[in-house]
C-alpha positions as CSV (number, residue, x, y, z in Angstrom):
1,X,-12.7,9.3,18.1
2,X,-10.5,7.9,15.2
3,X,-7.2,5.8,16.2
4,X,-4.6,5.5,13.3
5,X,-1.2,3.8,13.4
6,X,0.9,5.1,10.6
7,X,4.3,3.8,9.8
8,X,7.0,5.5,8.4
9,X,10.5,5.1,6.5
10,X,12.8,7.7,7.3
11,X,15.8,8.5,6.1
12,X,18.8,7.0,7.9
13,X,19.8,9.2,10.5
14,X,16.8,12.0,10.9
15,X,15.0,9.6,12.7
16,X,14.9,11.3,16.3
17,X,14.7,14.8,14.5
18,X,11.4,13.8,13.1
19,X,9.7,11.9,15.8
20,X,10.7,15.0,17.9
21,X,8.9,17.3,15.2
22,X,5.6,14.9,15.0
23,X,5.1,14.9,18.7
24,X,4.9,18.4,18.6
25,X,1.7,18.2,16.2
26,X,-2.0,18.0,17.5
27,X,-3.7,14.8,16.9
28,X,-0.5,12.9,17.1
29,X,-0.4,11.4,21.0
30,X,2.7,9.0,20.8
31,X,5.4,8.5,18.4
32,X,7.6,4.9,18.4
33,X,10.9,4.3,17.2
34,X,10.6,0.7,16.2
35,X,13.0,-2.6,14.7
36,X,12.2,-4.3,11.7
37,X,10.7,-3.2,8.0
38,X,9.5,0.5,9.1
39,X,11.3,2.9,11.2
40,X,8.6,5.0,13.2
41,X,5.3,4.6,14.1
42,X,2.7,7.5,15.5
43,X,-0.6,6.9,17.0
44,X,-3.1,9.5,15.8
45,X,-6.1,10.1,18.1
46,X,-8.8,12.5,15.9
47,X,-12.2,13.1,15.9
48,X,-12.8,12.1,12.4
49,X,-11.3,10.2,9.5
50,X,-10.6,13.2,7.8
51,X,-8.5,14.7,10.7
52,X,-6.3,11.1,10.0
53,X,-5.9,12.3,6.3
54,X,-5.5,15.7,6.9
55,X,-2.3,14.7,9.4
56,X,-0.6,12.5,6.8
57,X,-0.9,14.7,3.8
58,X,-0.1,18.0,5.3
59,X,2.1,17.5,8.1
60,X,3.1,13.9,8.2
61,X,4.1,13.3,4.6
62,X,6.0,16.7,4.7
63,X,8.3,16.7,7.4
64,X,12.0,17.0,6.2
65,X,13.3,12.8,6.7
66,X,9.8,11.1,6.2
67,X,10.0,9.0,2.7
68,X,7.0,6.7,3.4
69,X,3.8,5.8,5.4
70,X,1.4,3.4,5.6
71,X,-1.5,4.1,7.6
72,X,-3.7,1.9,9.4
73,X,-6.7,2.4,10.9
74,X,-7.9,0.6,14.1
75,X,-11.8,-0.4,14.6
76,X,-11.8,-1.7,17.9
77,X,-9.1,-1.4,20.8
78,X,-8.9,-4.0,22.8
79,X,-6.5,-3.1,26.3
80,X,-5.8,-4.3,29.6
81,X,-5.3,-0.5,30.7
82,X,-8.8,1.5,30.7
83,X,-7.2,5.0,29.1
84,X,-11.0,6.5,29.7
85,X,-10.9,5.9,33.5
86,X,-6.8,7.0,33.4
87,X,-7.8,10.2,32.3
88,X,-11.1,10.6,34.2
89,X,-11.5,13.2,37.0
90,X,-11.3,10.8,40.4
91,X,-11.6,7.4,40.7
92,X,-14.3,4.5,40.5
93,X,-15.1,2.5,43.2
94,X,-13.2,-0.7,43.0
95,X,-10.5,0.9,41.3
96,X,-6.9,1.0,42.5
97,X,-5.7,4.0,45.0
């Protein structure tokens, strides 16, 4: 699995329309409205790098409001939640009830 970050200007006040548009779109798992130099950020979970490209030049890039991206791709995650055991069917021993 692939994990990109990609950042994003949007035009001033379409903000909320647009995260609300991207969430909507497979491979995108989480979409941020965040302070400082960029205005969004979406987590992409794919299968391959390709997937990642495909989602910012055909759906990212053209959504009505999106100016600019920057994408970033992450090699390791390092976490204090385990998502894999989240998301697993029952639980491990040792894990919390």
């Amino acid at each position: 699995m692939v994990t990109a970050l990609v950042l994003m200007h949007v035009e001033g006040d379409r903000v909320e329309d647009v995260a609300q548009k991207l969430i909507d779109c497979p491979g995108i798992s989480e979409v941020y409205s965040i302070a400082g130099e960029w205005d969004l950020a979406a987590v992409l979970r794919v299968g391959k790098n390709e997937d990642v490209a495909d989602l910012v030049t055909r759906r990212i890039l053209k959504t009505p409001g999106v100016e600019e991206t920057e994408t970033l791709i992450a090699f390791k995650a390092y976490s204090k939640h385990d998502l894999e055991r989240m998301f697993s069917i029952g639980f491990s021993e040792g894990a919390p009830s």
